[in-house]
N, C-alpha and C positions, 0 to 999 in steps of 0.2 A: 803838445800832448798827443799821444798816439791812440787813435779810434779805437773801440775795441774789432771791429774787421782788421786793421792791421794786426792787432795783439794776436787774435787768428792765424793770421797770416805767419806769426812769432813764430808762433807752436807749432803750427808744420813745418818750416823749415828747423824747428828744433828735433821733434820726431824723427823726420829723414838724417837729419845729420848722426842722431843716436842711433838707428839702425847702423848707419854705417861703421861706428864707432863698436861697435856690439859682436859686426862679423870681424874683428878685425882682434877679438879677445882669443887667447887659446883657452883649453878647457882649466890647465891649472893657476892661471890669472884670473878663472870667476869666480873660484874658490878663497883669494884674498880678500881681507877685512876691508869694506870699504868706509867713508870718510862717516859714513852714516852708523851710529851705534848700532851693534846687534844684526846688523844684515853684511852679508859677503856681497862682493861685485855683481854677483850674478842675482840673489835677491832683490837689491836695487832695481838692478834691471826689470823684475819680474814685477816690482810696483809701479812701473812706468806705466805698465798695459792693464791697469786694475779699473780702470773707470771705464774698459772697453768690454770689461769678460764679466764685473756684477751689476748686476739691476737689484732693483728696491727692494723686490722680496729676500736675495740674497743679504743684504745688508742688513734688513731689519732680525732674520735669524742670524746674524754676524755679531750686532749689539746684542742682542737677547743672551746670547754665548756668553759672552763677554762684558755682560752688566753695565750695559753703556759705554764702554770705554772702545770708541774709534779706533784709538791708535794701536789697544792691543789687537784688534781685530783686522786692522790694515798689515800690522807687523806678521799676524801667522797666516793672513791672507797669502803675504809676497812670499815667507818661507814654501807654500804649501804650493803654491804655482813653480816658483823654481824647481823645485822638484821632479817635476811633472813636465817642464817644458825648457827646452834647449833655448842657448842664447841664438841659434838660427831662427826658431820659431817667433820669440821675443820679439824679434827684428823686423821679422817679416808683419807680425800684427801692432807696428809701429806705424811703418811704412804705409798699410794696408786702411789704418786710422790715421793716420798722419792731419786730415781735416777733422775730425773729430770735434764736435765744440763742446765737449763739458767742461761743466765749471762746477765747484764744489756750494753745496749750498750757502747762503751770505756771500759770494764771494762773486767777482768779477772773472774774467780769461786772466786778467794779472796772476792770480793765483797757478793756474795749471802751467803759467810761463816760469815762475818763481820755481815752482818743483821743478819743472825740466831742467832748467838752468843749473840750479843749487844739485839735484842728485847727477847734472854731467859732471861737474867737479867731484862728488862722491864715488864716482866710479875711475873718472879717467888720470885724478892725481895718484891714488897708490898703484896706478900702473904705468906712472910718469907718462902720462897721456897730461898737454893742457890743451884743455878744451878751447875753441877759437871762438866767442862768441860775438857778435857785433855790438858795438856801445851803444846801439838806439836800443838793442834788448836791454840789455843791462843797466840800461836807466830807469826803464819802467818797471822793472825786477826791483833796484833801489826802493824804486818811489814806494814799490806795492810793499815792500820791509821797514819803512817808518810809519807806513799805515796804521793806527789804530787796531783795525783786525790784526795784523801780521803775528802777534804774542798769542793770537789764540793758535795760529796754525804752523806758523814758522820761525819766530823768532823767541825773546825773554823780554817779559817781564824787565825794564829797569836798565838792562842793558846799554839805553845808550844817554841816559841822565845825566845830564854835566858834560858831554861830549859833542863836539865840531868834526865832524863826518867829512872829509873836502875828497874827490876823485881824483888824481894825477895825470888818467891821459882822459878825461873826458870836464865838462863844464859843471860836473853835479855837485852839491854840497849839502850837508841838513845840519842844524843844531846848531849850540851854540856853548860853549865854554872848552875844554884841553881837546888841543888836537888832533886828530888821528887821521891820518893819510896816505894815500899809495892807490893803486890801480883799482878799477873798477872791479875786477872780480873779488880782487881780496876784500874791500871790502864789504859784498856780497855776502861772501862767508863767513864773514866775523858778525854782519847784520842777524845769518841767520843760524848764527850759536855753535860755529865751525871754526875751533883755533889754527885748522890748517893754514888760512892764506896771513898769518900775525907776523912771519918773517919779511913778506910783502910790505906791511907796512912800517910806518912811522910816526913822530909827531909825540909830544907831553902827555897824551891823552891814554897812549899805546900800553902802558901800566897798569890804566885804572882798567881799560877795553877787556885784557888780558885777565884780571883779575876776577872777572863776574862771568867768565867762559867756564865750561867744563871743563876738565884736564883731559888734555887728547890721549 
């Protein structure tokens, strides 16, 4: 099981590699819907760098805004920064954070590796971009999506009930009853309520998996 220093060590090498991924977009590619409801490629981007640019006070006038609700307040958060700041800039206050250690409250570095991980996929498949990520991340990215927390921040509720989880190029597995199978990122993104990587997989179980996802 990976320390959280390593898990650290995760997310800056996630960071830099998403800067590079970033200068590498043109302007009308960050305008595309990405895998994430409601935000373009470049919005995504602009949530990346959101635990760099609010402190506490801003937050607490963020929920007061928004009657408690986090996610509305993180969602016009990112629109409201994309606006205002280029995917160069993005990149560079990646890069520039790239050691950064926050973690979201209750939560572990699992967490802030999950988002990195799960929003490269959101950005880099509608631009036939696949992400390259290493399978020692992407296990610990698993592990932190059958977590207990994970339905409050990243995953559903129910989702994987009655389901055997197995990796294809890595040693991971969870669960237990209809199968559902294929590479570690896809099922990454089926963990965390993304029917994008469902052609990836396989297995008896890929029906039921399919069925309690949103419609993409």
């Amino acid at each position: 099981m990976a320390t959280d220093n390593e898990i650290f060590a995760m997310i800056a090498d996630r960071r830099r590699e998403q800067a590079r991924t970033l200068r590498s977009i043109q302007p009308d590619q960050a305008k595309l819907a990405s895998l994430c409801s409601g935000w373009t490629v470049h919005q995504v981007a602009a949530h990346l760098v959101m635990p760099f640019n609010v402190g506490t006070p801003s937050v607490v006038r963020g929920l007061i805004r928004h009657r408690g609700d986090f996610n509305k307040y993180s969602h016009q958060w990112a629109i409201a920064h994309a606006a205002g700041h280029t995917l160069e800039q993005i990149a560079a206050d990646l890069e520039a954070n790239a050691e950064h250690r926050f973690t979201p409250p209750g939560f572990g570095p699992q967490a802030p590796l999950t988002d990195s991980c799960v929003h490269a996929f959101d950005i880099g498949l509608p631009l036939d971009l696949q992400p390259e990520i290493p399978t020692e991340q992407l296990e610990v990215v698993l592990d932190n999506l059958i977590s207990p927390k994970a339905a409050r921040a990243f995953s559903k509720a129910g989702l994987m009930d009655g389901l055997h989880f197995e990796a294809t190029d890595c040693s991971w597995s969870h669960g237990s009853g209809r199968r559902v199978a294929g590479p570690a990122w896809a099922l990454m993104l089926a963990l965390s309520a993304r029917p994008a990587g469902l052609t990836a997989l396989e297995g008896d179980g890929l029906a039921v998996l399919e069925s309690r996802l949103p419609v993409q």
